[in-house]
C-alpha positions as a printed Julia matrix, in Angstrom:
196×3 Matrix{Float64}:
 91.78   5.4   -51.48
 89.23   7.93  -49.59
 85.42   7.66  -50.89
 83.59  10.49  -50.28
 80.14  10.66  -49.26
 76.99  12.23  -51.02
 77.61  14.25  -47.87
 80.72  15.19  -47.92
 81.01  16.21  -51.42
 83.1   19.49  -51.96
 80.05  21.97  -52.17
 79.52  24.04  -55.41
 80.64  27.73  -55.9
 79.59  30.05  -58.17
 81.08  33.44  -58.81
 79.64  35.71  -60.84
 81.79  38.62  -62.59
 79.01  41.45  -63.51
 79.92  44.59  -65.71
 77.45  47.08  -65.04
 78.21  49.04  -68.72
 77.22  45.7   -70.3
 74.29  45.32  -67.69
 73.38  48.8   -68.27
 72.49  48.23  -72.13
 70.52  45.7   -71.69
 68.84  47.31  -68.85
 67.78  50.28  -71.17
 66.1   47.93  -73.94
 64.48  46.4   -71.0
 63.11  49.53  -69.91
 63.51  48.41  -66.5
 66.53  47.93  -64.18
 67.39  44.61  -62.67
 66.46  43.17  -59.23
 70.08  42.31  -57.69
 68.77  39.99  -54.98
 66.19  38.28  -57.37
 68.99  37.9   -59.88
 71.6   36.6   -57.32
 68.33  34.1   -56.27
 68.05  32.85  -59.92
 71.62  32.5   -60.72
 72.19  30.34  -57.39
 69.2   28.28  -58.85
 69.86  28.17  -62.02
 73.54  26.83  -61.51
 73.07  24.56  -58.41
 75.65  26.58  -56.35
 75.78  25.76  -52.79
 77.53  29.34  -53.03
 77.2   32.04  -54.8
 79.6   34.98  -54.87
 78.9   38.2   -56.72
 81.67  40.55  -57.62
 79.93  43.84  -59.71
 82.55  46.47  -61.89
 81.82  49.59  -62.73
 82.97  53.58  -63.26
 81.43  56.57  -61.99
 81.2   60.13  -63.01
 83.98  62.51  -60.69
 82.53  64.83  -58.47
 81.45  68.55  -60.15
 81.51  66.99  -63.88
 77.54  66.39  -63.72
 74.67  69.05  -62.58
 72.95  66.31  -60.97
 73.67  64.31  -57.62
 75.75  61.38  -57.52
 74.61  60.78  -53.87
 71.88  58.19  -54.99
 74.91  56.01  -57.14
 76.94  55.81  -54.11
 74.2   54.75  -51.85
 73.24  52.07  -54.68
 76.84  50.93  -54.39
 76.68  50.86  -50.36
 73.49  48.62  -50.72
 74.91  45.76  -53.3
 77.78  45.5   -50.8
 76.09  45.99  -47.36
 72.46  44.76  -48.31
 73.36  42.13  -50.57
 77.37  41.19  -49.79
 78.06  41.93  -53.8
 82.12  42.88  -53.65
 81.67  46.33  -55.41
 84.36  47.27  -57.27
 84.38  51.14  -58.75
 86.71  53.73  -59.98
 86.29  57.04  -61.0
 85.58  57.49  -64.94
 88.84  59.02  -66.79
 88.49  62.7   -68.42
 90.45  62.96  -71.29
 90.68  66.11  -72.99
 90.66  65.64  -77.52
 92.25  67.56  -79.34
 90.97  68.8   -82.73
 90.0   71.14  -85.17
 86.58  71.82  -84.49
 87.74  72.5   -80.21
 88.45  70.13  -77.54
 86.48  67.43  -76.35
 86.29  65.86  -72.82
 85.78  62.16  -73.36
 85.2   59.89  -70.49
 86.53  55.98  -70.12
 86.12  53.77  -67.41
 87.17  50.08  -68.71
 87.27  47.53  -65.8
 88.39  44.49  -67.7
 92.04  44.39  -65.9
 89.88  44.86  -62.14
 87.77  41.79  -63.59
 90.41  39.68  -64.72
 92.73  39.84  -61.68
 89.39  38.85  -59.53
 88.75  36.05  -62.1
 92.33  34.68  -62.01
 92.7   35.56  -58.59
 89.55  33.38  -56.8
 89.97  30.79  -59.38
 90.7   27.72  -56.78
 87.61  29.32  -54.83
 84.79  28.89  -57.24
 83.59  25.49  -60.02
 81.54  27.86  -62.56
 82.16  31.52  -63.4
 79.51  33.24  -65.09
 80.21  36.98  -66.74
 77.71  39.49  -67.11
 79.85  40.91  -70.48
 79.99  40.09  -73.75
 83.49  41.64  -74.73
 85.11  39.4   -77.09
 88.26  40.55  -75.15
 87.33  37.46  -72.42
 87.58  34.9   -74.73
 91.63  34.12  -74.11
 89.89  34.25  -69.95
 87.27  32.2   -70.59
 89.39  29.21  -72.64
 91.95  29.72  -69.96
 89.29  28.63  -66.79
 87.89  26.22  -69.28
 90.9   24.37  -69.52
 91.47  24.12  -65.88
 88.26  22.36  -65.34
 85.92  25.45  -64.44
 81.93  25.81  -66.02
 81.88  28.94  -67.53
 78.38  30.93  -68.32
 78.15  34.51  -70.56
 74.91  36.34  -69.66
 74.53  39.43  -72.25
 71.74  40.28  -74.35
 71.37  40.42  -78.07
 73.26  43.6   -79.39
 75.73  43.66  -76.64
 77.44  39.98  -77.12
 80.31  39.53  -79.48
 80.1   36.06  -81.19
 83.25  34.99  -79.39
 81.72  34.96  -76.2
 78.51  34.02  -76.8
 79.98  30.49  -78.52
 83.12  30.13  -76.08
 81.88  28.94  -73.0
 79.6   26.41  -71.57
 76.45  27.59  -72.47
 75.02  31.64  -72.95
 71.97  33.09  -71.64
 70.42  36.61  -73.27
 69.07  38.47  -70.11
 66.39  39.33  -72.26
 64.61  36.06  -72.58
 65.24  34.91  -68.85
 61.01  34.09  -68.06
 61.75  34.47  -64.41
 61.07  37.79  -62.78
 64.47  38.95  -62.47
 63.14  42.68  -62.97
 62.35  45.19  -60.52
 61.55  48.98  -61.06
 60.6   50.76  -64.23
 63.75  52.81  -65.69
 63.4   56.48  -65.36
 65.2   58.71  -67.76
 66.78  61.72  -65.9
 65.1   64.8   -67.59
 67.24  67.18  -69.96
 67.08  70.8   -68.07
 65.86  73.59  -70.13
 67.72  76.58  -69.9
């Protein structure tokens, strides 16, 4: 039989599965928009992770369909990949055109559940805890499935934006709301409606 050493111990890995829509939400009650490298600092804290691995989800608007720039997303996305090694993961949001009697209506959609899950399953013999930044109940069957195969896993959400199944299915939940350290940086500026 092979005893390991204090020192030799396998180290602990964190990856952390963030959906910016969810984030966003919270981010609005908040009034201010999150700190990635002061959250990435807390989580790696928090959880004891030798590592920490971020992987972040989210949809953008196609080019033309807003009268504003989308050059200052894109540069955000270049800086949680380059600046802070985040794996960014982005798509363009869907325009689908309603029919109905009142006149067609563009509605957009940009789910990234299947992107998330295929990371989730995908790194599972990389990581001991998975925390998501989500509170879809739609995780739960992903959550009970790591669970069962030995992995810690954390929901961060905040209060409106967590379904019960999620917030009571994994190891433990944390409302980003009520986190006391300064995970926070800049104050959230609403783009101004044009007058015409």
């Amino acid at each position: 039989m092979i005893v390991m050493t204090a020192d030799e111990k396998k180290p602990h890995a964190v990856y952390v599965f963030i959906d910016a829509s969810n984030l966003w939400a919270a981010q609005k009650v908040k009034g201010r928009v999150f700190d990635f490298e002061k959250l990435k600092k807390f989580l790696k804290e928090k959880h004891g992770a030798d590592t920490i691995d971020v992987f972040y989800y989210t949809a953008y608007p196609a080019e033309g369909t807003r009268d504003y720039s989308l050059d200052g997303k894109h540069k955000f996305f270049t800086y949680l990949k380059k600046g802070l090694g985040f794996t960014v993961r982005k798509k363009e949001l869907k325009r689908i055109t309603v029919h109905s009697d009142d006149g067609d209506i563009v509605e957009e959609k940009g789910n990234m559940d299947v992107e998330m899950t295929i990371d989730v399953i995908h790194y599972k013999n990389k990581y001991d805890t998975a925390i998501f930044f989500s509170g879809d109940s739609d995780f739960l069957a992903l959550v009970t499935y790591l669970k069962r195969d030995g992995k810690k896993v954390y929901a961060y959400s905040s209060k409106n934006n967590v379904s019960e199944e999620l917030r009571t299915g994994g190891d433990g939940y944390v409302d980003v709301l009520k986190i006391e350290e300064d995970i926070w940086g800049r104050d959230l500026k609403h783009r101004e409606e044009k007058t015409k």
